[in-house]
C-alpha positions in Angstrom: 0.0 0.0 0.0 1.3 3.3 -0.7 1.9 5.2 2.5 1.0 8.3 1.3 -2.8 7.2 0.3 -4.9 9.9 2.0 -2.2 11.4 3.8 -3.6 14.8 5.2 -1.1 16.2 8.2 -3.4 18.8 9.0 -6.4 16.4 10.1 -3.4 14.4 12.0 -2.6 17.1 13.8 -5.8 18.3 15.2 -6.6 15.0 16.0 -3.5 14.6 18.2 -4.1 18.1 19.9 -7.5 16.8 20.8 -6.7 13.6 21.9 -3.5 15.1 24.2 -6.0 16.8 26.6 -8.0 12.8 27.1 -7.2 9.6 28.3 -6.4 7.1 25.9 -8.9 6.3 23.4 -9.5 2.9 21.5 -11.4 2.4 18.1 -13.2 -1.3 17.7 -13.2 -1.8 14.0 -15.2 -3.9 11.4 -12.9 -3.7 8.1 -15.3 -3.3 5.1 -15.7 -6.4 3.5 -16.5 -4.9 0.1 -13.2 -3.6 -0.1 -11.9 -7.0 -1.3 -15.3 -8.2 -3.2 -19.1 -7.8 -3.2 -21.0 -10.7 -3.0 -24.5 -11.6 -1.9 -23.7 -15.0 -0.8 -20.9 -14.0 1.6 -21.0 -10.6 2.4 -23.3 -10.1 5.3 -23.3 -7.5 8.3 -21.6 -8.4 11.4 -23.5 -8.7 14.6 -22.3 -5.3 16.4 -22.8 -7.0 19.4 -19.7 -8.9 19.2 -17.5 -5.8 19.3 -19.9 -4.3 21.5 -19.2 -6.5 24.5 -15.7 -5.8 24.0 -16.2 -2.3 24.2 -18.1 -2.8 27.2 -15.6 -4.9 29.3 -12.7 -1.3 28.9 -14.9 1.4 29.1 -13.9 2.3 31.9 -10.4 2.6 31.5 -10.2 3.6 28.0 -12.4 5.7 25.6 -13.9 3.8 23.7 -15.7 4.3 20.3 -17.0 1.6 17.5 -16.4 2.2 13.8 -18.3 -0.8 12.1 -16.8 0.3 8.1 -18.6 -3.1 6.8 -22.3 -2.0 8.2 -21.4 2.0 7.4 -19.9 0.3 4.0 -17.2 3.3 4.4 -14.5 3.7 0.9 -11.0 2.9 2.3 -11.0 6.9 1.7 -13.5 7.6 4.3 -11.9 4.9 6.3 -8.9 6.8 6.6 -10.9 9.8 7.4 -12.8 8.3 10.4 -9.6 6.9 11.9 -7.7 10.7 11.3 -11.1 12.3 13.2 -11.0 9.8 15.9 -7.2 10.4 16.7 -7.1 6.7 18.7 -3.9 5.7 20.8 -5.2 2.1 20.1 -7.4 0.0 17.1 -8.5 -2.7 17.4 -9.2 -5.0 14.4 -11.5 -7.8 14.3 -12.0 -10.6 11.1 -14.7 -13.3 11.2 -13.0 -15.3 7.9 -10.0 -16.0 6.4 -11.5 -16.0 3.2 -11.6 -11.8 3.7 -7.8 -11.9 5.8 -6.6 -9.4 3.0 -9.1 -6.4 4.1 -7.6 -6.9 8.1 -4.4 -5.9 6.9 -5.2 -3.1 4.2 -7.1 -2.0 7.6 -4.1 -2.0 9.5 -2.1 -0.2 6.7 -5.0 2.2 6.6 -4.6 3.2 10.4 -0.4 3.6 10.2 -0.8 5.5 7.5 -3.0 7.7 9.6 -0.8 8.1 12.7 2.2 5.2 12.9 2.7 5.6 16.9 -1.2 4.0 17.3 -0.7 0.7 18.2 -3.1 -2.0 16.2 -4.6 -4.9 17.7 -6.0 -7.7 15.5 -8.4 -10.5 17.1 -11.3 -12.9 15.7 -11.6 -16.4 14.1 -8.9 -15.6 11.4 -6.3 -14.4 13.9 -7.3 -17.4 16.3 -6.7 -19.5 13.5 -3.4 -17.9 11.7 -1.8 -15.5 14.5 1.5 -16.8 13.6 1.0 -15.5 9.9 -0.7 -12.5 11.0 1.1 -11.0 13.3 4.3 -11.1 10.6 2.5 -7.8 8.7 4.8 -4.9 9.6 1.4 -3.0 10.7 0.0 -5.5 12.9 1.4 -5.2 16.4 -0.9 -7.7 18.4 -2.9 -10.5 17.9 -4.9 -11.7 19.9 -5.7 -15.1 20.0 -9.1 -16.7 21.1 -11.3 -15.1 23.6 -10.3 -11.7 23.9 -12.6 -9.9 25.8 -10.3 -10.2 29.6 -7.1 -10.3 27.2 -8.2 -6.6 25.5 -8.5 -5.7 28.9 -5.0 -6.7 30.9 -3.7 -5.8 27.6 -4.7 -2.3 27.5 -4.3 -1.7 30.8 0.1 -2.7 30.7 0.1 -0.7 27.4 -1.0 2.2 29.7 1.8 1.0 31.9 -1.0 0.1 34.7 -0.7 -3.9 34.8 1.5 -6.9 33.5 1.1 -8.2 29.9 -0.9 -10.9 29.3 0.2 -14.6 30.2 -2.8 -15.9 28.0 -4.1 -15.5 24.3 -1.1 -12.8 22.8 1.1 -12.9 19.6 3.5 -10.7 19.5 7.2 -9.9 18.7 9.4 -9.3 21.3 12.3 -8.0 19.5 13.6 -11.0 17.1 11.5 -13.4 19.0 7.9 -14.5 18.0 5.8 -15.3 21.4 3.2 -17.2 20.9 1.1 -18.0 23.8 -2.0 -20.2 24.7 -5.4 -19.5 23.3 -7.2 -17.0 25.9 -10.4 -18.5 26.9 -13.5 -17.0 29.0 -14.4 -19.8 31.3 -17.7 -18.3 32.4 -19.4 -16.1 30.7 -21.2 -14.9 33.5 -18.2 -12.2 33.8 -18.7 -10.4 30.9 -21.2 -7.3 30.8 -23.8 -6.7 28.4 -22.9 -5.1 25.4 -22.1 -1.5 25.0 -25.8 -0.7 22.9 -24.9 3.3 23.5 -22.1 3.4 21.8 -23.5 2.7 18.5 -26.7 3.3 16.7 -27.9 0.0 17.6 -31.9 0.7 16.3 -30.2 1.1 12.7 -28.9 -2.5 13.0 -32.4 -3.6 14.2 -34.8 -2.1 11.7 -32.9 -4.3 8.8 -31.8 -7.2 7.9 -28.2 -9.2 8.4 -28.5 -10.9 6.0 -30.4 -13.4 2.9 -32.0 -16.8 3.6 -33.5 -19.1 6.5 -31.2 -17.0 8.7 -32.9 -13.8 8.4 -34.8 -12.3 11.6 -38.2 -13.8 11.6 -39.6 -10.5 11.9 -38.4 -6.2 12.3 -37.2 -5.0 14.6 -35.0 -8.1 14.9 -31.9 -8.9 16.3 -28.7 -11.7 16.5 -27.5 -13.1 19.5 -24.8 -15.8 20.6 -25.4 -16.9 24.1 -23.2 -20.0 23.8 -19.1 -20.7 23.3 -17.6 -24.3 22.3 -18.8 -27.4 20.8 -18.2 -31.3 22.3 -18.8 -32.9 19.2 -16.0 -33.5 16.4 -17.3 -33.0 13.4 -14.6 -33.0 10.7 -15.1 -29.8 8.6 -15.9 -27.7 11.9 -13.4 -25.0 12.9 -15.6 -24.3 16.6 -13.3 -26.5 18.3 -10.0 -24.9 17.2 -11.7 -21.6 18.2 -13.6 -21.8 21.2 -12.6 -25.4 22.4 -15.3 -28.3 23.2 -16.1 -27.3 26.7 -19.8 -26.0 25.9 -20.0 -22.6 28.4 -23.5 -20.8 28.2 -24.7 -17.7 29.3 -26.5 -17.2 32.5 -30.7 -18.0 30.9 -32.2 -15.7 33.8 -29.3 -12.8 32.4 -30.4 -13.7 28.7 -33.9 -13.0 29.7 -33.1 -10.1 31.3 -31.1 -8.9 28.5 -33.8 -9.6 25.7 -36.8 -7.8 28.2 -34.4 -4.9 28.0 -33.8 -5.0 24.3 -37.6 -5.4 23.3 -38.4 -2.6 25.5 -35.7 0.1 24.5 -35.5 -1.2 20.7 -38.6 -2.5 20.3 -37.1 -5.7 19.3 -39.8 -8.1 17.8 -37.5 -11.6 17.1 -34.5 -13.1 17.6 -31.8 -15.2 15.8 -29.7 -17.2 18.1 -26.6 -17.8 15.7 -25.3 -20.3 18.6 -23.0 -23.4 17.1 -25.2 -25.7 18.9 -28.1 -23.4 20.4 -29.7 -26.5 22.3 -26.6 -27.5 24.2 -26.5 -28.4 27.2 -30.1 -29.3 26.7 -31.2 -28.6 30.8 -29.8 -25.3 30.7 -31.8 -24.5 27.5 -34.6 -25.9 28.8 -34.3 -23.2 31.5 -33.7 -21.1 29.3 -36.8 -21.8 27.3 -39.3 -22.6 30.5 -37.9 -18.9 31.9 -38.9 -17.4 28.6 -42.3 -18.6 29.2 -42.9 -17.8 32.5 -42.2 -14.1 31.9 -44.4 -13.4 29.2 -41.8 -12.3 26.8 -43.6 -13.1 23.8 -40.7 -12.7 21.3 -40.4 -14.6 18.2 -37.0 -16.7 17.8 -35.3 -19.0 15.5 -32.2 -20.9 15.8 -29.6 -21.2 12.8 -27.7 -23.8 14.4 -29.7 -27.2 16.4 -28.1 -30.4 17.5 -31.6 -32.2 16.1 -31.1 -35.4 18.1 -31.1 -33.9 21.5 -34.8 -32.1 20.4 -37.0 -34.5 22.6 -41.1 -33.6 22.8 -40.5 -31.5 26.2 -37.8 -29.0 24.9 -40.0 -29.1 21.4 -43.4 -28.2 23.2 -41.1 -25.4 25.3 -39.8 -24.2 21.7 -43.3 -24.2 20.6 -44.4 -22.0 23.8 -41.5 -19.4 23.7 -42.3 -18.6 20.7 -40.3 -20.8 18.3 -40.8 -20.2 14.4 -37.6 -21.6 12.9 -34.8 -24.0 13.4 -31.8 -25.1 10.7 -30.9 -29.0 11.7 -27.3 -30.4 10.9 -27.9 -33.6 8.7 -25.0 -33.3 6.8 -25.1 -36.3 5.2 -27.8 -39.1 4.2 -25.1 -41.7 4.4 -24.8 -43.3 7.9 -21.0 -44.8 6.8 -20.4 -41.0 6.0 -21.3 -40.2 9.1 -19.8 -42.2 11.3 -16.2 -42.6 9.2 -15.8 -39.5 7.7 -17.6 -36.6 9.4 -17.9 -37.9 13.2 -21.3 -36.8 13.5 -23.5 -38.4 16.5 -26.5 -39.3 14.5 -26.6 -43.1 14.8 -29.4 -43.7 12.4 -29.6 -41.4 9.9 -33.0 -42.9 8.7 -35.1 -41.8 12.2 -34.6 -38.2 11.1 -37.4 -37.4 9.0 -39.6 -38.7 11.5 -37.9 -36.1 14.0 -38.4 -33.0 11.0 -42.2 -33.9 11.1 -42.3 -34.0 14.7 -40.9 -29.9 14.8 -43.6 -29.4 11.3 -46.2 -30.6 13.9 -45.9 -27.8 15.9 -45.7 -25.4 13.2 -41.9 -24.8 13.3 -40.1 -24.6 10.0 -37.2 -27.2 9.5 -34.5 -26.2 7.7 -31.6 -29.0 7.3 -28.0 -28.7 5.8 -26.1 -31.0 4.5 -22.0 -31.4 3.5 -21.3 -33.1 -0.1 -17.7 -33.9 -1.3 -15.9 -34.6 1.7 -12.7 -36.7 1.5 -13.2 -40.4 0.8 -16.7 -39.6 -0.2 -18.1 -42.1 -3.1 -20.0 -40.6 -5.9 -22.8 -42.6 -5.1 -22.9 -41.6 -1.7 -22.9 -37.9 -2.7 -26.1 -38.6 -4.9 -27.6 -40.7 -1.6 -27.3 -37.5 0.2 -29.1 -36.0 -2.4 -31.8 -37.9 -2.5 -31.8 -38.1 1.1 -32.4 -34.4 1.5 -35.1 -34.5 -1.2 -36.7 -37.1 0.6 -36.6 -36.1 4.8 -39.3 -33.1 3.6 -37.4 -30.5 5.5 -39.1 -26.8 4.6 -35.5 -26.3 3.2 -32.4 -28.1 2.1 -29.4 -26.5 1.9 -26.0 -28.1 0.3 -22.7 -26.8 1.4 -19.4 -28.4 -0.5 -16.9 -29.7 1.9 -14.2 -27.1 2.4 -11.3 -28.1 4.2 -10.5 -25.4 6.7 -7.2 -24.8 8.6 -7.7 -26.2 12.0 -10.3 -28.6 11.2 -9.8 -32.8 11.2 -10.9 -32.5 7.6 -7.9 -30.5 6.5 -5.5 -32.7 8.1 -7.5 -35.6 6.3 -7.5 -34.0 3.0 -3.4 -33.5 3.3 -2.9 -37.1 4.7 -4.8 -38.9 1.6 -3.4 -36.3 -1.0 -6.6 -34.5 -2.0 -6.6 -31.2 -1.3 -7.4 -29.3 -4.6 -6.0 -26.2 -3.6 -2.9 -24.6 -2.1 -2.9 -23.5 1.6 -3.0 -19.3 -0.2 -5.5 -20.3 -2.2 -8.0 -22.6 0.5 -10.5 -20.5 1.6 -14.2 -20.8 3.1 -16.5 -20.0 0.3 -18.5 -23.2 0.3 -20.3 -22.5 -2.9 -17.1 -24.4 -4.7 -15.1 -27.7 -4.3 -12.0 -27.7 -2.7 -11.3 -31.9 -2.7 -10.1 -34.0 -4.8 -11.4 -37.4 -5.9 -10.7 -40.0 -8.9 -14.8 -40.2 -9.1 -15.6 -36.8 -9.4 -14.1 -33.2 -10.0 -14.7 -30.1 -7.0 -16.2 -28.4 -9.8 -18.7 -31.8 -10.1 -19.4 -31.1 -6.5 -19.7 -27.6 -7.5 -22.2 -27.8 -10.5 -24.1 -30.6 -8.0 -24.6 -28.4 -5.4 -26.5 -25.9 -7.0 -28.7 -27.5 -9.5 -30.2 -29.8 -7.1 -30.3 -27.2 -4.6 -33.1 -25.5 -6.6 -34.7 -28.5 -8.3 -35.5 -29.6 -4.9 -36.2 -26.4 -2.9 -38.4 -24.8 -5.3 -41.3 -26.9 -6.9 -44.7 -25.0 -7.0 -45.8 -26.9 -3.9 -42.7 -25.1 -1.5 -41.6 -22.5 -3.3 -44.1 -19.9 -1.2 -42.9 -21.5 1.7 -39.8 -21.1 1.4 -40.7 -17.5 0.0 -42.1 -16.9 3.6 -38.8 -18.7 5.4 -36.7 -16.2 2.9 -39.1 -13.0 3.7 -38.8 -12.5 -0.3 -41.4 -12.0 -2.9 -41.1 -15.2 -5.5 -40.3 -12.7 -8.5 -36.8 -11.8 -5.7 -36.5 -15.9 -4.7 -36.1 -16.4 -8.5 -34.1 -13.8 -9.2 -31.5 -15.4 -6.0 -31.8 -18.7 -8.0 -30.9 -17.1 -11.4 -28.0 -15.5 -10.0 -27.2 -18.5 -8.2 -26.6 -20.3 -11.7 -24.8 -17.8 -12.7 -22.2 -17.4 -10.8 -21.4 -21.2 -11.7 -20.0 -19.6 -14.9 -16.9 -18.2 -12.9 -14.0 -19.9 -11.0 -13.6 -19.7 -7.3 -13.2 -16.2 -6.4 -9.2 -15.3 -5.2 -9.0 -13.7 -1.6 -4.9 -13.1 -2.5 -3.6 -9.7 -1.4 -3.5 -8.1 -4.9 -6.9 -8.5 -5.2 -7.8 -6.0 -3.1 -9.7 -2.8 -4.5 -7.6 -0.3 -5.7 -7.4 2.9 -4.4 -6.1 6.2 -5.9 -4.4 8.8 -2.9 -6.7 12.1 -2.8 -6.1 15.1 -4.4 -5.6 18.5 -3.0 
């Protein structure tokens, strides 16, 4: 990046008076995700909250403000700008995927260029994930690495010279020497605070939104929340381990209450999506969860994008029902027990009771939704097309078809390598699922590919479910076919590059 994009020493300055006459101040930053491409399947707003939290946990020992340039959809221009008028002593940088690492670090360049004394801080699932490689950009001073709301905290406190550094969760280099040290983890969520909701426009966030699909909110003003961290199970092509570890930790359910009476009231919130890994784990303290929901009247509509199906038995299904329930998207993954059981490690142990289980949720007029992975390594041909007509046949509201992408930190990736079947280099793997990344001598990842979508909408959208799944969407049919034409499409192009050089090009401003 040239380092004198933007440059406007005037702005510096002023910001630098200003900030002299304050205690320190830190900027929370979504990078714009458009800066490196914009596509409908991937691109999606962030749930503020996430930062949110953070900014709630130092707020009282730093200013604090949040600059989410993905949701504002700010020009790496106006970027630069916001940083310059903020004049922050500390940024810090959070990334959901790796397939989008290249906008982090344009971000980080972005905020040297602006001041080089502010020290940058980069955390999320891509830094968990690769803080070895990203801590090596020369505008990247910290990663952080797992859990970072208590690390952002000792951190920024021994930066001000108030408290040791961190023993837990940094990357850093000290000198010539890398440090790399354990993954920070928050044991019980119970410590952390609500999120900071006045320190962004949080009604703007609630009036639209995230996001296309079964994962939409049921209903405006809506919200996302994540009231769970970790995952027991071991499925194969599932990064939640790496990340959050398989102790499953949940949120206090008489605090979540509390929290969503308080959000309904101020923000007139009207439903919920719980974008939890496995929302119904453990299954008592959902239950309580659920039962509490009832007892106080909170009458809130709610779907969850992620449900261990197997632990739904017909008392947490009639609570679901009563708390106001609309939606749930069940991991099938495959129609294949063998597959299952010797490739993905999933704890369905017979594959065949779960239509039964769909129709029991359908009965009390909750929408199904079910996923499914094809393409994984050592997966037959014939067993991909089983899987097909598996999902065609359980009736789900919805089928969805991901194809297996092997992602760093996962069993599947370490698979892949060991039987020689990756189809793409460790630059070029990334987390689009739309296109084949394995290798087999029965079929191609573009197979897999071509597969995915065309039986995607021959079985999602016959006359008889498309205005379901119109209603499940929140689209007109003239928009859902419109989605399904440009879903076609884009089969015409390779798998999009997330390389470096990619990135949008930017010319500097002119006086």
């Amino acid at each position: 990046m040239d380092r004198r994009l933007f440059h406007d020493p005037l702005t510096v300055q002023r910001s630098r008076q200003v900030r002299s006459t304050m205690r320190k101040k830190l900027v929370l930053v979504y990078p714009n995700q458009r800066w490196l491409k914009d596509d409908i399947v991937t691109t999606w707003r962030l749930d503020p909250r996430t930062i949110a939290v953070l900014a709630a946990v130092v707020r009282d020992i730093v200013d604090v403000e949040i600059l989410d340039a993905n949701a504002e959809n700010l020009s790496p221009e106006e970027f630069w700008h916001a940083i310059a008028g903020s004049g922050p002593d500390f940024v810090g940088l959070s990334l959901l995927t790796t397939e989008y690492a290249p906008i982090l670090y344009q971000a980080a360049d972005i905020v040297k260029d602006v001041n080089p004394s502010t020290i940058v801080i980069a955390g999320g699932v891509h830094v968990t994930l690769h803080a070895a490689e990203v801590i090596n950009h020369p505008t990247i001073d910290y990663c952080c690495r797992g859990e970072g709301e208590h690390l952002l905290r000792q951190l920024l406190l021994h930066l001000q010279g108030e408290g040791p550094l961190p023993e837990t969760g940094l990357v850093y280099w000290d000198g010539e020497h890398l440090v790399e040290q354990d993954k920070a983890v928050v044991e019980d969520l119970a410590s952390l605070p609500w999120p900071a909701y006045d320190l962004m426009d949080f009604q703007r966030y609630c009036d639209t939104d995230a996001r296309h699909g079964a994962n939409r909110y049921p209903e405006l003003p809506g919200m996302a929340m994540l009231i769970s961290r970790g995952c027991p199970y071991r499925c194969c092509f599932c990064q939640v381990a790496s990340i959050s570890g398989r102790q499953a930790r949940v949120r206090d359910p008489y605090d979540v209450v509390e929290e969503i009476k308080f959000v309904k009231e101020q923000y007139g919130i009207r439903s919920i999506t719980f974008f939890d890994d496995n929302f119904f784990m453990p299954k008592n303290v959902m239950k309580t969860l659920l039962q509490r929901m009832c007892d106080e009247g909170v009458d809130i509509k709610w779907q969850a994008a992620g449900a261990a199906i197997w632990v739904l038995d017909d008392e947490l299904l009639d609570l679901m029902e009563r708390s106001g329930c609309v939606g749930v998207t069940v991991a099938l993954e495959s129609g294949v027990q063998r597959v299952l059981d010797d490739i993905i490690d999933k704890p369905i142990r017979n594959i065949h009771q779960m239509p039964e289980r769909i129709a029991k949720i359908q009965e009390r007029g909750i929408w199904v939704a079910a996923n499914f992975v094809i393409g994984l390594p050592g997966e037959t041909w014939e067993e991909i097309r089983q899987t097909v007509r598996f999902a065609e046949a359980c009736r789900a509201d919805y089928v969805k078809f991901y194809a297996a992408v092997p992602l760093h930190g996962t069993r599947m990736h370490e698979m892949a390598r060991e039987m020689g079947v990756l189809g793409v280099s460790a630059e070029d793997a990334g987390s689009d699922w739309r296109y084949g990344q394995i290798l087999s001598d029965e079929w191609t990842p573009k197979d897999v590919s071509t597969l995915r979508v065309y039986e995607w909408d021959r079985i999602n959208f016959t006359p008889d479910r498309m205005d379901r799944i119109c209603e499940i969407w929140g689209t007109t049919v003239d928009e859902m076919n419109l989605i399904r034409k440009k879903t076609r499409d884009s089969l015409t192009f390779e798998r999009p590059s997330a390389r470096k050089e990619d990135l949008q090009e930017v010319e500097p401003l002119r006086g």
